[in-house]
N, CA, C and O of each residue as an XYZ file, in Angstrom:
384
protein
N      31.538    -33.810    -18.095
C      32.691    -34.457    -17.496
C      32.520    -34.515    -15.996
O      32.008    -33.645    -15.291
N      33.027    -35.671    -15.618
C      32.781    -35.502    -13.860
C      34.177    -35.217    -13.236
O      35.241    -35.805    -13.433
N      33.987    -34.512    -12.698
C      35.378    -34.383    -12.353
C      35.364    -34.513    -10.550
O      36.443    -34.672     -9.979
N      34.130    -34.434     -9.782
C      33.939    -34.254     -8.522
C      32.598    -35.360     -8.339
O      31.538    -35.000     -8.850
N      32.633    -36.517     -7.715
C      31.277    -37.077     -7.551
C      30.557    -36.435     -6.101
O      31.195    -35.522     -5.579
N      29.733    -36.707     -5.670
C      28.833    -36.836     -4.406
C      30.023    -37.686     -3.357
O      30.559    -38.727     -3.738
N      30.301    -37.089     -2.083
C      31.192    -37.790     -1.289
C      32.976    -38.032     -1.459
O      33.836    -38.632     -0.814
N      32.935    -37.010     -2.984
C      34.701    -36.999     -2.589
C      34.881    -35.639     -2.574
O      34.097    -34.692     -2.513
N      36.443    -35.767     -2.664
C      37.007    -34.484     -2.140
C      38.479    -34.540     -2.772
O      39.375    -35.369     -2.614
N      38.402    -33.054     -3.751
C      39.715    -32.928     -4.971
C      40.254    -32.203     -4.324
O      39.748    -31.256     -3.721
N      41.775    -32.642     -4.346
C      43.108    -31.514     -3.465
C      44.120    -31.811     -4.318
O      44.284    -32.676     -5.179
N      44.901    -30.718     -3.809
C      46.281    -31.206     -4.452
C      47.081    -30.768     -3.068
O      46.661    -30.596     -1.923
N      48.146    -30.681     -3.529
C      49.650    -30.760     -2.397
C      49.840    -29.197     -2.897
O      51.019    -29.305     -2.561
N      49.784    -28.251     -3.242
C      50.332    -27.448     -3.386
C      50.050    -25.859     -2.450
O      50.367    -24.693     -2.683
N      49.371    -26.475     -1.426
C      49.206    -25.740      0.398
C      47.629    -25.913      0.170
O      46.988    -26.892     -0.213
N      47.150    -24.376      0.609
C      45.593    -24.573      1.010
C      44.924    -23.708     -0.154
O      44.839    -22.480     -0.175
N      44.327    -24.887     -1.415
C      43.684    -24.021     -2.349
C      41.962    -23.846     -2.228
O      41.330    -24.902     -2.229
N      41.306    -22.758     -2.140
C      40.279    -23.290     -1.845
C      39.809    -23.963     -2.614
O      40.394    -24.179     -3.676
N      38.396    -24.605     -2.280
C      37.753    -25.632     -3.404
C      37.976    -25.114     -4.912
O      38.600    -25.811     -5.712
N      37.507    -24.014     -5.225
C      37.063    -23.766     -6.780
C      38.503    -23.677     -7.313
O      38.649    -23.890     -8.517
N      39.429    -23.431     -6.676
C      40.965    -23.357     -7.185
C      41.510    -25.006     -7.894
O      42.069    -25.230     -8.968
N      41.067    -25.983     -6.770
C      41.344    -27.431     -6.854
C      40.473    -27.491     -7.856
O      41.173    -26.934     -8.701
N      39.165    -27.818     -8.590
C      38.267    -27.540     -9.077
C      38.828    -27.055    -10.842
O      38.584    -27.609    -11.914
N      39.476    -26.069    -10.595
C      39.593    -25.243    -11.577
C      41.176    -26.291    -12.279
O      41.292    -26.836    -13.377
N      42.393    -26.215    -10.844
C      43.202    -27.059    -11.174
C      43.046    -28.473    -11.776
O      44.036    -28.977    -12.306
N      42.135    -29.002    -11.745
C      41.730    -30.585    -11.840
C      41.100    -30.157    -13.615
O      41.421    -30.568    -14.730
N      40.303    -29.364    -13.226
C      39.746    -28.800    -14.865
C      40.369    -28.900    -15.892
O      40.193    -29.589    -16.896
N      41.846    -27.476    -15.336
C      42.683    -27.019    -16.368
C      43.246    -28.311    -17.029
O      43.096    -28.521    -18.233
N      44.058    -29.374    -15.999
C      44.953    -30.583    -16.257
C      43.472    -31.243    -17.096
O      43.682    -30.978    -18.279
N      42.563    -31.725    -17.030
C      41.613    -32.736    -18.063
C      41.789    -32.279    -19.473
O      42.030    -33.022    -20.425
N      41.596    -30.552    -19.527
C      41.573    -29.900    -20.280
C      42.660    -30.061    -21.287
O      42.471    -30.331    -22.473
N      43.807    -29.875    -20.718
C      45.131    -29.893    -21.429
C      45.769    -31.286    -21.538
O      46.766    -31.416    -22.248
N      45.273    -32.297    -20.901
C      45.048    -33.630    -21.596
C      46.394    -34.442    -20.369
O      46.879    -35.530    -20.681
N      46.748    -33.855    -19.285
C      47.478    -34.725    -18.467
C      47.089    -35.233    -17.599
O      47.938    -35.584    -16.779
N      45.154    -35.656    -17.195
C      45.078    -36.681    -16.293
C      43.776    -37.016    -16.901
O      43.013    -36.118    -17.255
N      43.489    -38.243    -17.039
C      42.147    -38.709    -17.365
C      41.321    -38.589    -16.106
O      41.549    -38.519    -14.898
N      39.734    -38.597    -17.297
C      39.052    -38.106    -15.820
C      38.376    -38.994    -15.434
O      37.992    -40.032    -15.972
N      38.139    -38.309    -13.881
C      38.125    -39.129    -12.419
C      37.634    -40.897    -12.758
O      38.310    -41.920    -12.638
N      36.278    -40.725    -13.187
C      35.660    -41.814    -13.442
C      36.323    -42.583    -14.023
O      36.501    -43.702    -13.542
N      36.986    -42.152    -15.436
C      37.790    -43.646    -16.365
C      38.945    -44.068    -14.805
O      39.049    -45.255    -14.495
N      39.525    -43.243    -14.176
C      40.438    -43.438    -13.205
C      39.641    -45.041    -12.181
O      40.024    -46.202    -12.036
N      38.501    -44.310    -11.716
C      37.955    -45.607    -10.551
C      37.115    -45.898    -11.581
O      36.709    -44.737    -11.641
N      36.684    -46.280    -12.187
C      36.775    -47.447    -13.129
C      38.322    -48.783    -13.315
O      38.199    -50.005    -13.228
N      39.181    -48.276    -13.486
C      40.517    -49.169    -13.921
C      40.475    -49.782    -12.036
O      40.184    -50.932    -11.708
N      40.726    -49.019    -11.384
C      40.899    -48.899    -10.189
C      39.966    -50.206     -9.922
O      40.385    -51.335     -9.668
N      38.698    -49.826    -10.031
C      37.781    -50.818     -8.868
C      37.893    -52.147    -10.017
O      37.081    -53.035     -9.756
N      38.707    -52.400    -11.156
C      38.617    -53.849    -11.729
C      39.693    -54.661    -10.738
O      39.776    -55.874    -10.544
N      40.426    -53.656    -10.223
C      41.392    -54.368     -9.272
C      41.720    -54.553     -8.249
O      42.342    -55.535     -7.845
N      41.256    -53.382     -7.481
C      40.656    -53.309     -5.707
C      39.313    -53.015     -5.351
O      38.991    -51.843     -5.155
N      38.573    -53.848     -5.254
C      37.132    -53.737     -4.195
C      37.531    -52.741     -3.283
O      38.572    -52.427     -2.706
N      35.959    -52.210     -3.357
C      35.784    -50.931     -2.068
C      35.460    -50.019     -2.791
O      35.805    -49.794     -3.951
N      34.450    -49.192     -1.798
C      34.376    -48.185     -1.923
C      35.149    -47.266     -2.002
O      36.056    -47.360     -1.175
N      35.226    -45.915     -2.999
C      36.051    -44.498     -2.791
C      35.152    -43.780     -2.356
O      34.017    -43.446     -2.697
N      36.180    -43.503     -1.144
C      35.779    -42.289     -0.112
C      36.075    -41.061     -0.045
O      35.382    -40.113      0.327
N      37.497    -41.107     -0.546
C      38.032    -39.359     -0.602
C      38.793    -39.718     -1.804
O      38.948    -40.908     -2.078
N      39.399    -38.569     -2.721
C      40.250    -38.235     -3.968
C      40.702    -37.162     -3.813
O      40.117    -36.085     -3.706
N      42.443    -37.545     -3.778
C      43.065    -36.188     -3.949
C      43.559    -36.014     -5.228
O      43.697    -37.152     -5.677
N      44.009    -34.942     -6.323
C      45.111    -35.199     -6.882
C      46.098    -34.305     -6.856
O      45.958    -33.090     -6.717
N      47.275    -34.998     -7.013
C      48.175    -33.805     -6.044
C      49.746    -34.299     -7.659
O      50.006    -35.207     -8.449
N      50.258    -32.978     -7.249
C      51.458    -33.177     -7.981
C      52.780    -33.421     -7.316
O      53.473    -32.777     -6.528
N      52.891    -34.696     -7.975
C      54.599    -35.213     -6.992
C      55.440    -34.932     -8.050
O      55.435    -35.721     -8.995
N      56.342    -33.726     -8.087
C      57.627    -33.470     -8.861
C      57.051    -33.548    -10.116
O      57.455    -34.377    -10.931
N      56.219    -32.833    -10.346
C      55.788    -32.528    -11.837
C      55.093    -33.812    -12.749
O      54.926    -33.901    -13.966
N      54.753    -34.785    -11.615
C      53.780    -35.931    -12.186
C      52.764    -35.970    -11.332
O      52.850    -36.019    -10.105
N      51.488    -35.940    -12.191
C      50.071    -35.744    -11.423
C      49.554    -37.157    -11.181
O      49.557    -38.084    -11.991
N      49.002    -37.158     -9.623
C      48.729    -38.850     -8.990
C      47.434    -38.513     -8.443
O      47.275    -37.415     -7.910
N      46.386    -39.448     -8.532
C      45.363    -39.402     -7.937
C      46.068    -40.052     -6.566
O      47.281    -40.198     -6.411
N      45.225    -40.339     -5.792
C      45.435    -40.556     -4.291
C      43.988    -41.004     -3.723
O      43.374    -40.367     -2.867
N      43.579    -42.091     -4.279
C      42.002    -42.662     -3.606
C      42.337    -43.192     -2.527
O      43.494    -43.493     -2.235
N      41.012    -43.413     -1.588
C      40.891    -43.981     -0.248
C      40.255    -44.600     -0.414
O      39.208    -43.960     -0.520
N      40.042    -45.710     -0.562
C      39.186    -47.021     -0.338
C      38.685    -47.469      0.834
O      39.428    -47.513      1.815
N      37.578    -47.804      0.903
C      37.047    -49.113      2.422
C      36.504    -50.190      2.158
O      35.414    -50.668      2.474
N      37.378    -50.564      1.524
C      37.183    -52.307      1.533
C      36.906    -52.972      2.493
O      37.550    -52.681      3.500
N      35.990    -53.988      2.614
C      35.750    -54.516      3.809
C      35.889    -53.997      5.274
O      36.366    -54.702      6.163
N      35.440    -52.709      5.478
C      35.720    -52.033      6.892
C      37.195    -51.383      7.002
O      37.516    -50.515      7.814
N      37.778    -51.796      6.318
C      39.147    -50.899      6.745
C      39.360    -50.210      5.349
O      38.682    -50.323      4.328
N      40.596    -49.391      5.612
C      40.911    -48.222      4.816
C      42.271    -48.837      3.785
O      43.030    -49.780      4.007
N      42.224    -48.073      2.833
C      43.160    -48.661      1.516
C      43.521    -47.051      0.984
O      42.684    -46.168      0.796
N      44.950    -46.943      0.806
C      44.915    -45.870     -0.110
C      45.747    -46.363     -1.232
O      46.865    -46.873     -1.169
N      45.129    -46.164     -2.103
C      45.474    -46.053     -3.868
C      46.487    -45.101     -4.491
O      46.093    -43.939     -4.582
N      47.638    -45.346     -4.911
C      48.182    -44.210     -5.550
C      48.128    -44.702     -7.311
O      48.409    -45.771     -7.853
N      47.611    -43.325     -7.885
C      47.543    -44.012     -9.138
C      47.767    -42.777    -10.290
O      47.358    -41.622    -10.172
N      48.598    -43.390    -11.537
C      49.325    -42.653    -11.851
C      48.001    -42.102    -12.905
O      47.174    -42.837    -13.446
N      48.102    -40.286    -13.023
C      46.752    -39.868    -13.614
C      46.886    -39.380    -15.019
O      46.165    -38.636    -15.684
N      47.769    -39.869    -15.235
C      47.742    -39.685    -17.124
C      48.005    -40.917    -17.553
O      48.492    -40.953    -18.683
N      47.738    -42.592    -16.677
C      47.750    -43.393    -17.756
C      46.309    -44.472    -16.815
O      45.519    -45.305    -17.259
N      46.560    -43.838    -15.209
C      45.483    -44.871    -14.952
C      46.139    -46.284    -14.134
O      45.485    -47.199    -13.632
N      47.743    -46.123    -14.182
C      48.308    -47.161    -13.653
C      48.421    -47.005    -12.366
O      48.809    -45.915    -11.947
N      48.133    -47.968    -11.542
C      48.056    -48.143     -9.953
C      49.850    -48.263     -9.757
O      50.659    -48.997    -10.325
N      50.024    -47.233     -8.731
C      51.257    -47.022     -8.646
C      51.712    -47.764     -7.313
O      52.837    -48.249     -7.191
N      50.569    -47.813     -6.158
C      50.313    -48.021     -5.032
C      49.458    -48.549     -4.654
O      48.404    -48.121     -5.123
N      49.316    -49.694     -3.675
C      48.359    -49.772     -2.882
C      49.010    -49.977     -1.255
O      50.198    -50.189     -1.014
N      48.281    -49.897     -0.581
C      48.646    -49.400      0.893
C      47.248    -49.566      2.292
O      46.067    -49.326      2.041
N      47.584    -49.864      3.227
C      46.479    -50.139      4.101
C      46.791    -48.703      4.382
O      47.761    -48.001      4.095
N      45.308    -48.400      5.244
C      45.767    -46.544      5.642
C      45.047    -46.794      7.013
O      43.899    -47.169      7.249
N      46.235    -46.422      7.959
C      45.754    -46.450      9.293
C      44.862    -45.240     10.131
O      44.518    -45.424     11.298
C-alpha cells in the first residue's frame, strides 16, 4: 500500500505529531476502511485538475477525514480539498 510517495508530506491537524505518528495515523484510518489510499485519491484527483502534487496532508475536520493536496499547475499553486472516504473533490482553491 502506498501511503507516503517520494516528495510528499502526511499531517494531520491534530498539533505536532511526529512523522511515524502521522504515518501510523494514516495507516490505522486505511486499515479500518475510512480513507482510501493516497494513490486511488490522486488518481480521481489528477482526471480533473492537472499538476503536479507537491505536499499531502490529511487532517480531520470535525470527525471527517480530508486529504488536502497542493498542486502546481502551470507554475502556480492549487490546493485540493478532497473528501477521503469517497475521493470527492470538496475544494479547489488557488494557494497564495
Amino acid at each position: 500500500m502506498l501511503l507516503v510517495a517520494a516528495g510528499l508530506v502526511l499531517a494531520t491537524t491534530s498539533g505536532t505529531r511526529a512523522d511515524d505518528d502521522d504515518h501510523d495515523f494514516a495507516k490505522s484510518a486505511l486499515e479500518q476502511g475510512r480513507v482510501l489510499p493516497l494513490a486511488d485519491i490522486i488518481a480521481k484527483v489528477s482526471r480533473q485538475v492537472p499538476g503536479k502534487v507537491i505536499e499531502v496532508e490529511l487532517e480531520d475536520e470535525d470527525g471527517s477525514l480530508v486529504y488536502d493536496l497542493i498542486l502546481s499547475p502551470q507554475g502556480r499553486l492549487q490546493e485540493i480539498e478532497v473528501n477521503a472516504a469517497t475521493g470527492k473533490i470538496l475544494k479547489i482553491e488557488d494557494d497564495d
